[in-house]
Structure formats: C-alpha cells, structure tokens
Backbone as JSON Lines, residues from 0, in Angstrom:
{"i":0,"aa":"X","n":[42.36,107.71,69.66],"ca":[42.82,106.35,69.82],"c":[44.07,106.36,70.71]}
{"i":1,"aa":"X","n":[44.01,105.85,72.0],"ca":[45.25,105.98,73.02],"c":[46.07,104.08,71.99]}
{"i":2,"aa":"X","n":[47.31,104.38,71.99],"ca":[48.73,103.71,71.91],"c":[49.49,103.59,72.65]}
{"i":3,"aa":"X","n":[50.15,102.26,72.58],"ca":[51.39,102.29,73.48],"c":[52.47,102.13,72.49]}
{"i":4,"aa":"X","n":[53.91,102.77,72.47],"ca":[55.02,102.42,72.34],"c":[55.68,102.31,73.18]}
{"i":5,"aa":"X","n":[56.74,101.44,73.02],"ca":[57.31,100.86,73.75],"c":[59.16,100.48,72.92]}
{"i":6,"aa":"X","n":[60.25,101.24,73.68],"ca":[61.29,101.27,73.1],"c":[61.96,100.64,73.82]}
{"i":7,"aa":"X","n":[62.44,99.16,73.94],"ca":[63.43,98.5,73.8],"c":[64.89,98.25,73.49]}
{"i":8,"aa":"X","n":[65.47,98.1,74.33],"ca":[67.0,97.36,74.12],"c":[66.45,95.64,73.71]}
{"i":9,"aa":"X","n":[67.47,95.59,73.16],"ca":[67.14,93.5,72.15],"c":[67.09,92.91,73.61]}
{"i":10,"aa":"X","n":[67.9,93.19,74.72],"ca":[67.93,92.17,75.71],"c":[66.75,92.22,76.55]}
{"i":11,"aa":"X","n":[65.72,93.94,76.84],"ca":[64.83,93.57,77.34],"c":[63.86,93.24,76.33]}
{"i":12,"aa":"X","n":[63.84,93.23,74.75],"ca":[62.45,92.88,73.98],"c":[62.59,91.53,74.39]}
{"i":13,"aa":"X","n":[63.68,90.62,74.57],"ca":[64.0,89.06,74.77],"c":[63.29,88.75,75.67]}
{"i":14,"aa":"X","n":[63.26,90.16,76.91],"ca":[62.51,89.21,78.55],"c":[61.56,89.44,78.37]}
{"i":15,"aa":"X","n":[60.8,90.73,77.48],"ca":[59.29,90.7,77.35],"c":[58.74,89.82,76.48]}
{"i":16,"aa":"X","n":[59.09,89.26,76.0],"ca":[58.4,88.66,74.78],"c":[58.28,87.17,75.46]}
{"i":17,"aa":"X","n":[59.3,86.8,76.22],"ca":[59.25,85.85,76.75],"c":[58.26,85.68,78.35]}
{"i":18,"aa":"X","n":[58.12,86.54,78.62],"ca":[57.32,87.2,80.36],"c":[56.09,87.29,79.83]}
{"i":19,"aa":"X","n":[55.76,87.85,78.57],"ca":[54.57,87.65,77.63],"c":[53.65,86.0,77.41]}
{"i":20,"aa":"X","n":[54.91,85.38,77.07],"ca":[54.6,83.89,76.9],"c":[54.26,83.06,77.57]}
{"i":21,"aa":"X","n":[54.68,83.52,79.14],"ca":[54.64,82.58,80.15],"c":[53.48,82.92,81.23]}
{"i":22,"aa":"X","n":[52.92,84.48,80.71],"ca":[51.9,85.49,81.85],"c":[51.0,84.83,81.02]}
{"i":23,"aa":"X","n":[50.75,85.72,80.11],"ca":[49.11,85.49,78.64],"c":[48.95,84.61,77.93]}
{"i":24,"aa":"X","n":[50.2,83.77,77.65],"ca":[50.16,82.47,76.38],"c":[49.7,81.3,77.42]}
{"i":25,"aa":"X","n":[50.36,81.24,78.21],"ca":[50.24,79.7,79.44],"c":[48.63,79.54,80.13]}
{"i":26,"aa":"X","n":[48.35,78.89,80.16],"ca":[47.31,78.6,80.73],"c":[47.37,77.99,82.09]}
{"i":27,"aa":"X","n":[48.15,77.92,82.94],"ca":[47.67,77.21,84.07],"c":[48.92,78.27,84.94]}
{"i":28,"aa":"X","n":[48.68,77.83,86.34],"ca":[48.95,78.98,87.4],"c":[50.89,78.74,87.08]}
{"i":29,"aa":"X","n":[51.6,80.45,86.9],"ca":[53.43,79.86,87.12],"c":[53.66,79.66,87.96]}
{"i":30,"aa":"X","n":[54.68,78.65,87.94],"ca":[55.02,78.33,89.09],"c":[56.36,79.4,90.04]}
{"i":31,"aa":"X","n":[56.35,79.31,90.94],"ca":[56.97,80.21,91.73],"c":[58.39,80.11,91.27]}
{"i":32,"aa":"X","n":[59.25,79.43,91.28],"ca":[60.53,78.86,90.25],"c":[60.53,79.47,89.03]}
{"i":33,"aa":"X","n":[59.54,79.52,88.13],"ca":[60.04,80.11,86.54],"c":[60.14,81.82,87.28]}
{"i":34,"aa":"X","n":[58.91,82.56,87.95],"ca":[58.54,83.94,88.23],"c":[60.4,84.21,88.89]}
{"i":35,"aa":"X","n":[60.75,83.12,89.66],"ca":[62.01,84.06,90.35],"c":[63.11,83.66,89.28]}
{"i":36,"aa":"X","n":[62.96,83.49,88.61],"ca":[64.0,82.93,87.24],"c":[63.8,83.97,86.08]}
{"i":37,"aa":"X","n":[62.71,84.28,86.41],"ca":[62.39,85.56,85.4],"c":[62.76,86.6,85.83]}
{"i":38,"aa":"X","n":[62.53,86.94,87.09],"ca":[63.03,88.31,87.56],"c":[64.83,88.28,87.7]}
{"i":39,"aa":"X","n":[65.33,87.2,87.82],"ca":[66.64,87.17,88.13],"c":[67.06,87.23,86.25]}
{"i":40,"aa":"X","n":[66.65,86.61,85.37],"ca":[66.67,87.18,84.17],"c":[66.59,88.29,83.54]}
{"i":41,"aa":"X","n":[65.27,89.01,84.08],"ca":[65.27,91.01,83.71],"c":[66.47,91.59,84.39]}
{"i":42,"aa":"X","n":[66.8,91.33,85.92],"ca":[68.04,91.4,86.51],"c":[68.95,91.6,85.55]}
{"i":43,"aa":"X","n":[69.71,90.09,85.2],"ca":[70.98,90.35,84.21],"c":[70.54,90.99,82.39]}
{"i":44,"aa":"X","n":[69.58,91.05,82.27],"ca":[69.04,91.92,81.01],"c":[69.53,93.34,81.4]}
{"i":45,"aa":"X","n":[68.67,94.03,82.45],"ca":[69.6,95.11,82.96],"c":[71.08,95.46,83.31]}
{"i":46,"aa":"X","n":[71.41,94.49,83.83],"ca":[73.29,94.68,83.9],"c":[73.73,94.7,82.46]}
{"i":47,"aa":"X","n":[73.49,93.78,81.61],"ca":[73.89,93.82,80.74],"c":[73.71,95.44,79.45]}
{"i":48,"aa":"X","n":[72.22,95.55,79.93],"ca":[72.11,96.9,78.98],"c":[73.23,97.89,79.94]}
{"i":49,"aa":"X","n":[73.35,97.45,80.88],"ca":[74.09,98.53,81.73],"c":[75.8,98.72,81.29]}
{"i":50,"aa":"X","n":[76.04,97.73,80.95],"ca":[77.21,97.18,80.61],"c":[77.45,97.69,79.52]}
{"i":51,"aa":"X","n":[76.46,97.34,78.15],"ca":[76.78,98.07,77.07],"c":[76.59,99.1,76.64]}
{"i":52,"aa":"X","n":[75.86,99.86,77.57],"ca":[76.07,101.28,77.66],"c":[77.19,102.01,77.91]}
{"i":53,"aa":"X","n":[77.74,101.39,79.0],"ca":[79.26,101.81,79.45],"c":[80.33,101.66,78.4]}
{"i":54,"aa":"X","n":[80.25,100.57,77.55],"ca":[81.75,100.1,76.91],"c":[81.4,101.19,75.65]}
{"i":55,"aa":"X","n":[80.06,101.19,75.59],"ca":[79.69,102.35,73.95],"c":[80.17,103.71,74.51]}
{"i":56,"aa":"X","n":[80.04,104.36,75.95],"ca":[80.49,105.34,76.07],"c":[81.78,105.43,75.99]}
{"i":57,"aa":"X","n":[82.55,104.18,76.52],"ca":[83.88,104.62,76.77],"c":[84.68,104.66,74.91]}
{"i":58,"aa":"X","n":[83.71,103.46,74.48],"ca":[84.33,103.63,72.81],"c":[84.18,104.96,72.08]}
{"i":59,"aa":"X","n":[82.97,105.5,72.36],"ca":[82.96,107.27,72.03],"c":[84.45,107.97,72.41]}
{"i":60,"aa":"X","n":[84.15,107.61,73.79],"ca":[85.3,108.89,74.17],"c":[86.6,108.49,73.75]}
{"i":61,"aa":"X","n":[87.22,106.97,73.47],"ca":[88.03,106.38,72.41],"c":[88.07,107.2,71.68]}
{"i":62,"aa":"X","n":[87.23,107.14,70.39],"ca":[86.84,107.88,69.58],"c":[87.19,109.5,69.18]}
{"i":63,"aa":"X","n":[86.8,109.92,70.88],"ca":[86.71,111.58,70.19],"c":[88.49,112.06,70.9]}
{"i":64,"aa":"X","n":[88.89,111.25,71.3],"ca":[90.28,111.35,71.9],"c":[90.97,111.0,70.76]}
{"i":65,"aa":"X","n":[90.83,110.2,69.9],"ca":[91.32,109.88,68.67],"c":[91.43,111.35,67.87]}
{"i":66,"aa":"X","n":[90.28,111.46,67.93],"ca":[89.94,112.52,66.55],"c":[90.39,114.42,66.73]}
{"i":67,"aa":"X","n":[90.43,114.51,68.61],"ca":[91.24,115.32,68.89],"c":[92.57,115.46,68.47]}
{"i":68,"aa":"X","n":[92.75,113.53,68.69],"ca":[94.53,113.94,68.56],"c":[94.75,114.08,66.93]}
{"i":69,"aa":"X","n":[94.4,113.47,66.74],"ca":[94.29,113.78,64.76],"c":[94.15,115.18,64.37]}
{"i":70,"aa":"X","n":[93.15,116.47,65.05],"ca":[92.69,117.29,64.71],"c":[94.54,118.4,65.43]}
{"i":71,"aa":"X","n":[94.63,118.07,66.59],"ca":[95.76,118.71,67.03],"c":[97.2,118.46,66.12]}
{"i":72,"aa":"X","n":[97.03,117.07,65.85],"ca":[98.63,117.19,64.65],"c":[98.19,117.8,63.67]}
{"i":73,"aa":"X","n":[97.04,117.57,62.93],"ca":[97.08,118.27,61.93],"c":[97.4,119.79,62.14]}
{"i":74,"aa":"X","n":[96.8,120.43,63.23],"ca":[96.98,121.66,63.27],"c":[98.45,121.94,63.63]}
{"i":75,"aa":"X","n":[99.27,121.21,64.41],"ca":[100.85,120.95,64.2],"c":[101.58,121.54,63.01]}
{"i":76,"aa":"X","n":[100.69,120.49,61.82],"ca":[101.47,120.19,61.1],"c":[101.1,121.71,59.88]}
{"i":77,"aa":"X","n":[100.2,122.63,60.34],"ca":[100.5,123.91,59.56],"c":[100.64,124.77,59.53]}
{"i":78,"aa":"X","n":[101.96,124.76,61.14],"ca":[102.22,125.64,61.77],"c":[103.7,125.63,61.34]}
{"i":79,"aa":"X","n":[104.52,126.57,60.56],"ca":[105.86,126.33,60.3],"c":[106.63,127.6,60.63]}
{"i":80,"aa":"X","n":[107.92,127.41,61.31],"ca":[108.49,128.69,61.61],"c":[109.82,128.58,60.95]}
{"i":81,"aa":"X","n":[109.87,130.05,60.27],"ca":[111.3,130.24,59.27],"c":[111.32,131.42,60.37]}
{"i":82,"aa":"X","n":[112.96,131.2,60.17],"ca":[114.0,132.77,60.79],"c":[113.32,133.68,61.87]}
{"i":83,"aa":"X","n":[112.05,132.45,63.06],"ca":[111.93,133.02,63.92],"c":[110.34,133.73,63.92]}
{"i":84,"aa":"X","n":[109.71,133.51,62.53],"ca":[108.69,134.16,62.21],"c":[107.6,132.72,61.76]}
{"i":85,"aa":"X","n":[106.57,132.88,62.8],"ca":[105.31,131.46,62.29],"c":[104.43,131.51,61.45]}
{"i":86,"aa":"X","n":[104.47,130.94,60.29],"ca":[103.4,130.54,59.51],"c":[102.11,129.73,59.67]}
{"i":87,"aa":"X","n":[101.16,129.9,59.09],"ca":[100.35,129.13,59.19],"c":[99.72,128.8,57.55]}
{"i":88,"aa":"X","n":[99.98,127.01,57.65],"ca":[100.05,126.97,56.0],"c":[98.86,126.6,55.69]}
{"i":89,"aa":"X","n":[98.09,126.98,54.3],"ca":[96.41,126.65,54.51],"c":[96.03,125.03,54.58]}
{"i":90,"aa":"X","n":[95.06,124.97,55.28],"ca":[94.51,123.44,55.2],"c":[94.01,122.79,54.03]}
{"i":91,"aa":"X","n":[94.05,122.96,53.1],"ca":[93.74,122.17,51.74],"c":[95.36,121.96,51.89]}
{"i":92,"aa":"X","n":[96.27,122.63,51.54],"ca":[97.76,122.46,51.08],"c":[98.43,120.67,52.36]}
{"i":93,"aa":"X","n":[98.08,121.24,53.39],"ca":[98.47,120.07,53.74],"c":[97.75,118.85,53.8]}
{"i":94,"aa":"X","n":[96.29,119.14,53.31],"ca":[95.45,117.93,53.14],"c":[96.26,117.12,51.92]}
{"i":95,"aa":"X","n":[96.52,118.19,50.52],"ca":[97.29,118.01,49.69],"c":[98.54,116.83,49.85]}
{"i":96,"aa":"X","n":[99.17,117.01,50.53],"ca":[100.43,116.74,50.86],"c":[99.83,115.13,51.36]}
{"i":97,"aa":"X","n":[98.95,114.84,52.66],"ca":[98.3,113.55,53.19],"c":[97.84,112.9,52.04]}
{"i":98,"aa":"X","n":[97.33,113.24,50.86],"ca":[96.71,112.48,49.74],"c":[98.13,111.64,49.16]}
{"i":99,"aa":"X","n":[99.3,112.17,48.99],"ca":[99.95,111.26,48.71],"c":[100.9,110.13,49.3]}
C-alpha cells in the first residue's frame, strides 16, 4: 500500500488546506486573481516559516550562552585559593550552599 506523509509547519498546513479548497472543492475555472494571491500567500507562509526558524535559533543560542555562563560561574565558584594553593570544592557542596 504506497502513502503519503506529509510534514507541515501550521503556516504551510493553512495554504494547503486552503489551495485544497479552491483546486478540488470549487467547481468552476480560478480565477487568475485568487491563483496569484495564492502564490503570493505560500510566498509569505515561507518567509514567515523562515523567520521563525531564525528567532528559534537565535533563542537556542540565547539559551546555551545562558547555560554556559551559568555552567562557568558555577565552576568559578569551586575553585578556592588559600595561602597560594587551589582548591577545588566538590559540586554537591556548592549546590548545597545555592539551595539556601
């Protein structure tokens, strides 16, 4: 049994479902006006997936720049030097310490 799937962003299931309605549901010939209204529609469907692709990447890398810098103080913070000599204090102990 051959299948199709078909994986979607919401903005292009919006233009297919609707390009659907107006090709197979309609009965009489489109008119040249809706067809270039449609394509200028998949148009900004695409910018837009394009768009929120970009702002999700840049919120990742937000994200992992965050969690670097979090991961670097912490490691800062269990590094202690007496009389010239560096410790390194265990990571539960200063998780310890953040709980309160």
């Amino acid at each position: 049994m051959c299948v199709e799937v078909q994986i979607r962003t919401i903005a292009m299931d919006f233009w297919a479902s609707l390009e659907h309605k107006i090709f197979y549901k309609y009965n009489k010939s489109v008119p040249e006006s809706m067809t270039r209204e449609l394509k200028n529609a998949a148009d900004a469907a695409h910018a837009l997936d394009l768009q929120m692709e970009r702002l999700h990447r840049d919120i990742k890398e937000i994200k992992d720049d965050d969690e670097d810098d979090d991961l670097s103080s912490f490691e800062e913070l269990r590094r202690i030097v007496i009389h010239n000599q560096q410790f390194t204090l265990p990571a539960n102990f200063i998780k310890l310490l953040g709980d309160r």
